[in-house]
C-alpha positions in Angstrom: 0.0 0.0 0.0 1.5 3.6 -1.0 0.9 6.2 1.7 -0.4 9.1 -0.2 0.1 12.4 1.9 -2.5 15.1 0.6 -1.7 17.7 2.6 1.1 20.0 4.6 -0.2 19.2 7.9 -0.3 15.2 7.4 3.2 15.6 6.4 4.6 17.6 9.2 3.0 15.4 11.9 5.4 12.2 9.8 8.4 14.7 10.3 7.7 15.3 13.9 6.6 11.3 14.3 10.0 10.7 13.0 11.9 13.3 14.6 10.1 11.9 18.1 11.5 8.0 17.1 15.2 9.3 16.1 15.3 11.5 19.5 14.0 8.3 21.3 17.0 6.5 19.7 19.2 8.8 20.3 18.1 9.3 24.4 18.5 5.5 24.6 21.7 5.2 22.3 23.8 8.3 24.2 22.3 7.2 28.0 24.0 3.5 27.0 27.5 5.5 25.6 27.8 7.4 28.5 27.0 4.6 30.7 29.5 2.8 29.4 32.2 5.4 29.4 31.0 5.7 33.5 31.5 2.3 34.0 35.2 2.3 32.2 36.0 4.1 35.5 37.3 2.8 39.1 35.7 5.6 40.6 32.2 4.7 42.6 30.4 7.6 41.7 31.2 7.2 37.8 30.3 3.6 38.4 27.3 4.4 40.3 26.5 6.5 37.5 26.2 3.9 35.3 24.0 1.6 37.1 21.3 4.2 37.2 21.5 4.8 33.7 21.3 0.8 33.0 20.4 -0.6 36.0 20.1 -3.9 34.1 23.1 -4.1 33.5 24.9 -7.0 35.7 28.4 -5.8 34.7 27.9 -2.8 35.8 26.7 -3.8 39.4 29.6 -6.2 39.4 32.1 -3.3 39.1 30.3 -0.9 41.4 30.7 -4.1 43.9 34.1 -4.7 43.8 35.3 -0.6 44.1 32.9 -0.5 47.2 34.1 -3.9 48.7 37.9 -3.4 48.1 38.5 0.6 48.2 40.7 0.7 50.8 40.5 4.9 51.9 36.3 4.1 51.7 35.6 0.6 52.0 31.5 -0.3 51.6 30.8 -3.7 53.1 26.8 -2.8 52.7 27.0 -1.5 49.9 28.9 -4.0 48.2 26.5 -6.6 49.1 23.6 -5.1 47.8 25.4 -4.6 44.7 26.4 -8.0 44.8 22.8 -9.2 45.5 21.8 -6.9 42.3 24.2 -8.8 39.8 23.1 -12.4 41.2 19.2 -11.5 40.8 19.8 -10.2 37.0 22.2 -13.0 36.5 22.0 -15.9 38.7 24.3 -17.6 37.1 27.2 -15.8 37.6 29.7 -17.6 39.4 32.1 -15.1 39.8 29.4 -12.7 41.6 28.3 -15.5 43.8 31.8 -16.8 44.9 32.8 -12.5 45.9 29.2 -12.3 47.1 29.9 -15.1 49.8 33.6 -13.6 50.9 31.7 -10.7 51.5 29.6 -12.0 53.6 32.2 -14.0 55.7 33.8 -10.5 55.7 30.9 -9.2 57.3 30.1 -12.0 59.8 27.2 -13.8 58.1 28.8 -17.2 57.9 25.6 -18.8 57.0 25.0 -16.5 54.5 28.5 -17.1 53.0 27.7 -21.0 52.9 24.5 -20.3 51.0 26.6 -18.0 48.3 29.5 -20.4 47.9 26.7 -23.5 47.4 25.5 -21.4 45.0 28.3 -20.8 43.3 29.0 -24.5 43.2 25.4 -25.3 41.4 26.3 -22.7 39.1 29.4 -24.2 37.8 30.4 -27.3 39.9 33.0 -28.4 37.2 35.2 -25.2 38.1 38.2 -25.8 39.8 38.6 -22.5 40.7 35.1 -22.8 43.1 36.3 -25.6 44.6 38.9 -23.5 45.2 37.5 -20.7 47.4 34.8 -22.8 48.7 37.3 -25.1 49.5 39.5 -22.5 51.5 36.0 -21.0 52.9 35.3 -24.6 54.4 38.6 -25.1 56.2 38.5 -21.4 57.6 35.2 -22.6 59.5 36.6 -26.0 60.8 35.0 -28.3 58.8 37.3 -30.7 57.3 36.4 -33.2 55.5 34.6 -31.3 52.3 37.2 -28.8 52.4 39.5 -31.4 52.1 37.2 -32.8 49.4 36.8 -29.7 47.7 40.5 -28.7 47.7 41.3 -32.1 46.3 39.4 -31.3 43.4 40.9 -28.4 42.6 44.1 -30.2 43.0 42.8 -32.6 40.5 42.6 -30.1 38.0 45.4 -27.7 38.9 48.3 -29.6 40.7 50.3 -26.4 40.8 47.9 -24.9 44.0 49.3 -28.0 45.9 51.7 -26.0 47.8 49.3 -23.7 49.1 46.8 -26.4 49.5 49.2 -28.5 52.0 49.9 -25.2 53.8 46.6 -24.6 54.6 45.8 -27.8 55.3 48.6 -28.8 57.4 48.4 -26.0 59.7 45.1 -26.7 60.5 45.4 -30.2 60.9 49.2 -31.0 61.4 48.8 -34.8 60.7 50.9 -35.8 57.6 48.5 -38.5 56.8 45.6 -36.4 56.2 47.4 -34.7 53.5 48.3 -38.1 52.0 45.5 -39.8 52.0 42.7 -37.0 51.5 44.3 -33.8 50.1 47.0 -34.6 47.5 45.6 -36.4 44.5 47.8 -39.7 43.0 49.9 -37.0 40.6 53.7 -36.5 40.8 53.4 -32.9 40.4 50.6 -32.3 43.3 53.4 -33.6 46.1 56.3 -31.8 44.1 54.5 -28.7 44.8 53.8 -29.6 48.0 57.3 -30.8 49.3 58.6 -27.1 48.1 55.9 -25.6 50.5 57.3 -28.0 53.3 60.7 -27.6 53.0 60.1 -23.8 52.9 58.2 -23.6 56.1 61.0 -26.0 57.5 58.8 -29.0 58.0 61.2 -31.6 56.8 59.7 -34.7 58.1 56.7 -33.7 56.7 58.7 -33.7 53.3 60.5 -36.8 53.6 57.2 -38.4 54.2 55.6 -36.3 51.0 58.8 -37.5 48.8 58.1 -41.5 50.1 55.4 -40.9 48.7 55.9 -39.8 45.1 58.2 -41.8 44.8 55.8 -44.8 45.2 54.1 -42.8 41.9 57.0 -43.8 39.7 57.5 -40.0 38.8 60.0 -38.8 36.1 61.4 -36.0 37.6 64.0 -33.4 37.0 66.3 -31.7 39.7 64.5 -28.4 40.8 62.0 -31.0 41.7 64.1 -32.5 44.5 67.1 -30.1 44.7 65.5 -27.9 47.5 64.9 -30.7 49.4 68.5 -32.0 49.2 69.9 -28.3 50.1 67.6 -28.5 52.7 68.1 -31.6 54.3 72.1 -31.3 54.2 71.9 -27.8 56.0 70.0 -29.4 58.6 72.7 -32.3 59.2 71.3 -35.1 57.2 73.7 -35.6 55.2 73.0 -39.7 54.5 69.3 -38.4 54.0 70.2 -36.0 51.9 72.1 -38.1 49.1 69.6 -40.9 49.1 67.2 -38.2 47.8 69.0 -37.0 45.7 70.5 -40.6 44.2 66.3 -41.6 44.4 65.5 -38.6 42.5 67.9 -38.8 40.0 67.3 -42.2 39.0 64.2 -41.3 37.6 65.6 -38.9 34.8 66.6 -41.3 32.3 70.0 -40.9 33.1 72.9 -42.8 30.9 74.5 -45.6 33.5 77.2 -43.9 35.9 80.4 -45.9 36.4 80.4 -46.0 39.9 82.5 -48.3 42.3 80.4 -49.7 45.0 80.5 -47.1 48.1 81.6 -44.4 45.6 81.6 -40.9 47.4 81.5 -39.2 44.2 78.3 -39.2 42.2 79.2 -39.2 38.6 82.6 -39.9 38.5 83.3 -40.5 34.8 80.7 -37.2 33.8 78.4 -39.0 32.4 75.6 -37.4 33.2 76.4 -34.2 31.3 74.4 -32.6 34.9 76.6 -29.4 35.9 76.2 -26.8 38.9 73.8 -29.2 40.9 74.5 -30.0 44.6 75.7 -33.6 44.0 77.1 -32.9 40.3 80.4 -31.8 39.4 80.4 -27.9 39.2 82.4 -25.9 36.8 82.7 -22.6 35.0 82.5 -22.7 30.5 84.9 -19.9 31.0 87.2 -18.7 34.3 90.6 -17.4 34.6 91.4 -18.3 31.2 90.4 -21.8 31.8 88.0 -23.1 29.4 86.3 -26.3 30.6 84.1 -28.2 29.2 82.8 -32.3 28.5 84.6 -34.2 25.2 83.2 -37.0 23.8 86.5 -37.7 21.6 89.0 -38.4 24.0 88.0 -40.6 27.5 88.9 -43.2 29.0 85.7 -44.6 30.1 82.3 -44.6 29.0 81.4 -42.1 26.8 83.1 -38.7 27.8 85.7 -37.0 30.1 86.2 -33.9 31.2 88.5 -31.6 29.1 90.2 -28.7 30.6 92.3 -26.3 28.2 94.5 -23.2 29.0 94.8 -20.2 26.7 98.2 -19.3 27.6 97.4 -15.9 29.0 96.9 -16.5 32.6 98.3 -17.7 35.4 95.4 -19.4 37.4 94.5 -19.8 40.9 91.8 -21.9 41.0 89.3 -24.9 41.6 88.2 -26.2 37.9 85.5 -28.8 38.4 84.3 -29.5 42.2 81.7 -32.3 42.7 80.5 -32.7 46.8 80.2 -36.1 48.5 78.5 -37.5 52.3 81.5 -39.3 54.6 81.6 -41.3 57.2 83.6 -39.3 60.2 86.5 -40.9 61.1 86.4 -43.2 58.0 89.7 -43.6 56.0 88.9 -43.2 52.0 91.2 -43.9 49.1 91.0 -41.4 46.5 91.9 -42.1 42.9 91.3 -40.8 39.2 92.8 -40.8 35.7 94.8 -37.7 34.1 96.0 -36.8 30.7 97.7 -34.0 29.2 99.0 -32.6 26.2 101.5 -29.8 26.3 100.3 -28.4 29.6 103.2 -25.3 30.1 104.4 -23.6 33.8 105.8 -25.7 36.7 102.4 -26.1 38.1 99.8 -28.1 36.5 96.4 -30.4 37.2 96.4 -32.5 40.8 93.1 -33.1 43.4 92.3 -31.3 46.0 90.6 -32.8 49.3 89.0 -31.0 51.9 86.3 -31.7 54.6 83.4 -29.6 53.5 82.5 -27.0 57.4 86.0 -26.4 57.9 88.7 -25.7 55.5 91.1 -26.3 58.0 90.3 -30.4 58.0 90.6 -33.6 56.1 93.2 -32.0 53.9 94.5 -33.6 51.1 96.1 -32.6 47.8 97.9 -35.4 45.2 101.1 -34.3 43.0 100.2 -32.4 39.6 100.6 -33.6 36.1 102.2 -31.5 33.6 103.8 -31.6 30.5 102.7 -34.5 27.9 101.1 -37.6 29.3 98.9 -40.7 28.4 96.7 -41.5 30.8 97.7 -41.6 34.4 96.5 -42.9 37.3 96.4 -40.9 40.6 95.8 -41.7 43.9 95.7 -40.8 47.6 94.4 -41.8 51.1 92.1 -39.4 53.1 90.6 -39.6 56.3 87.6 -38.1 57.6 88.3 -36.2 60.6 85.9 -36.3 63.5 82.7 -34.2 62.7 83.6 -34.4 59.0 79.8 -35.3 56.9 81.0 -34.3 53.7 83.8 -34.0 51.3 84.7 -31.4 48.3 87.0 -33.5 45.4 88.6 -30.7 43.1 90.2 -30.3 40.0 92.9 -27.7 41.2 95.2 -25.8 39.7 97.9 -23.7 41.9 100.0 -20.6 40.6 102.9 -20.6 39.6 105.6 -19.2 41.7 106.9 -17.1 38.9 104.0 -14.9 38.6 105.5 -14.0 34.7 104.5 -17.5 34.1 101.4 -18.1 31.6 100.2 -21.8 31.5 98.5 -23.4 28.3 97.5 -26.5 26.9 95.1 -29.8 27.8 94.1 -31.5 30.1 91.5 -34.4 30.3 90.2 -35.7 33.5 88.0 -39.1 34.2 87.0 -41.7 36.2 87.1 -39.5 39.9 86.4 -41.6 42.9 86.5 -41.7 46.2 85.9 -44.9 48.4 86.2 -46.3 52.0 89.4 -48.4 51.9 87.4 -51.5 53.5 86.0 -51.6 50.0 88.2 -53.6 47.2 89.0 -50.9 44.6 89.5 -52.0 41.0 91.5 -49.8 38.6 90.5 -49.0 34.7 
């Protein structure tokens, strides 16, 4: 049908029909833009703003909460929970405004009410690990163990990496090891790595021996920073025997090429096979120091499948330990040290030997064996040392001394393999 305007009055009340409509849409279109530009704000009178231009507008009341709940110069408390009760009613199932809406009210006192928000937080989503989560945390806060313990666990489930903070919670309000064991820490390698960290940084070693029993029983694969704080930890607190059967437990889970080690061997990797550096049990060296360049060779060993090559620029004349690798001692035990040297051209009138010293004081369970210089095949070194009363551990180093002529610039090779250091009541087999 065509509209067939006869007249100037008929069309000047369309014009002002559609000049009504387009002001209509333009009220409505500008009171949503400048709503929305209030509620870009973090102030509670922009955001404030904006709820009464669109008061049905959850997002809006969810922002408004959070400035009145956590404005620290003008906290809300009342205020935030009626905002917080306006977000749920226009959108009951947000979880996010349902899980702030019940710390509120444990904020507040209303425990009851906080139980009631955190339910409904879990109906809303009860897959969410991050729920379980805060209700979780909510539940142990009021003494009730068992489903925080079950709600924590699922989170764990889901996210193994809050197992640290889960086993500090949980152990300080129920200091039984057990209970973290059995109904915390879910059956995953990475849930009581986490957790052991926590322990050994609050200082509750037994708590992480028993925590490392336990992953162990997992068949984990691991890698050092997963057990190396433990180690450090258990060695500065004297157990030193302790503290090498972790680390040789958590080692042997990395896939490792087989170490040649003597029975009884002090020394952890004494042919470097392990290509592990700058660890508490491993050898430790510098690329680069002094003029020393150090570093593993595959081409030239005399066991397995690499030694450890040591070369000298010619420039310096160093003071210094090369390659140091730590090992636990019996006190008052006698040990026989021995390893294999070769060098090629090695200048100066000081070159490679060992150095022996009781690790906690220098002054102790000394020992140092004659140096090799010049050119040499392979040859065998070896000394006796004795731990001296107190001794726990021992520090084997590649040494090299100054020379006395301080003009004196050393270069060329050296290759160093097969380090080891055993009690003498065990038979020792050379190469």
């Amino acid at each position: 049908m065509i509209l067939r305007l006869s007249d100037s009055l008929s069309r000047g009340l369309l014009v002002l029909g559609a000049l009504a409509i387009a002001l209509w849409l333009s009220f409505f279109g500008l009171r949503s833009g400048i709503a929305g530009q209030a509620a870009e704000s973090d102030s509670g009178k922009y955001l404030h703003l904006a709820t009464l231009l669109e008061p049905q507008n959850p997002e809006y009341w969810y922002r408004l909460a959070h400035v009145k709940q956590f404005n620290l110069e003008q906290p809300d408390p009342s205020g935030a929970l009626e905002a917080y009760h306006n977000v749920v009613e226009l959108d009951p199932g947000n979880t996010e405004a349902w899980l702030d809406l019940g710390t509120a009210y444990e904020l507040s006192g209303n425990i009851a009410a906080a139980r009631d928000a955190f339910q409904h937080a879990k109906k809303s989503y009860p897959a969410s690990a991050e729920v379980a989560w805060r209700y979780g945390n909510f539940l142990l806060r009021q003494g009730d163990l068992a489903p925080a313990l079950a709600e924590l666990r699922a989170t764990l489930q889901a996210d193994p990496r809050r197992s640290g903070a889960a086993f500090s919670r949980v152990y300080r309000a129920d200091p039984d090891i057990n209970t973290v064991v059995n109904d915390l820490l879910p059956p995953i390698p990475e849930a009581y790595v986490e957790a052991i960290a926590e322990a050994v940084d609050s200082q509750q070693l037994a708590a992480a021996q028993t925590l490392w029993m336990r992953v162990m029983a997992l068949h984990p694969q691991l890698q050092i920073p997963d057990f190396e704080g433990l180690v450090t930890a258990l060695l500065a607190n004297g157990d030193y025997d302790m503290a090498r059967h972790v680390w040789d437990q958590g080692t042997s889970t990395m896939n490792l090429p087989p170490l040649i080690q003597p029975q009884g061997s002090v020394i952890w990797d004494p042919s470097f096979e392990s290509s592990i550096n700058n660890h508490t049990f491993a050898w430790s060296y510098k690329s680069l120091d002094q003029g020393v360049h150090t570093e593993l060779d595959t081409s030239e060993k005399l066991s397995g499948k690499q030694s450890l090559h040591v070369t000298f620029d010619g420039e310096h004349n160093p003071d210094l330990h090369i390659a140091c690798a730590k090992g636990v001692v019996t006190p008052g035990l006698q040990y026989l040290f021995s390893a294999w040297v070769k060098t090629a051209k090695l200048t100066g009138d000081q070159g490679i030997r060992f150095h022996l010293r009781g690790v906690g004081n220098p002054n102790i369970s000394v020992a140092t064996t004659q140096d090799t210089r010049g050119t040499s095949p392979w040859t065998f070194v070896e000394e006796e040392w004795t731990a001296a009363p107190g001794v726990h551990g021992v520090e084997v180093c590649v040494d090299r001394q100054p020379s006395t002529n301080a003009d004196i610039r050393i270069s060329g090779d050296a290759w160093v393999d097969d380090v080891t250091l055993v009690p003498e009541v065990t038979e020792h087999h050379r190469p």
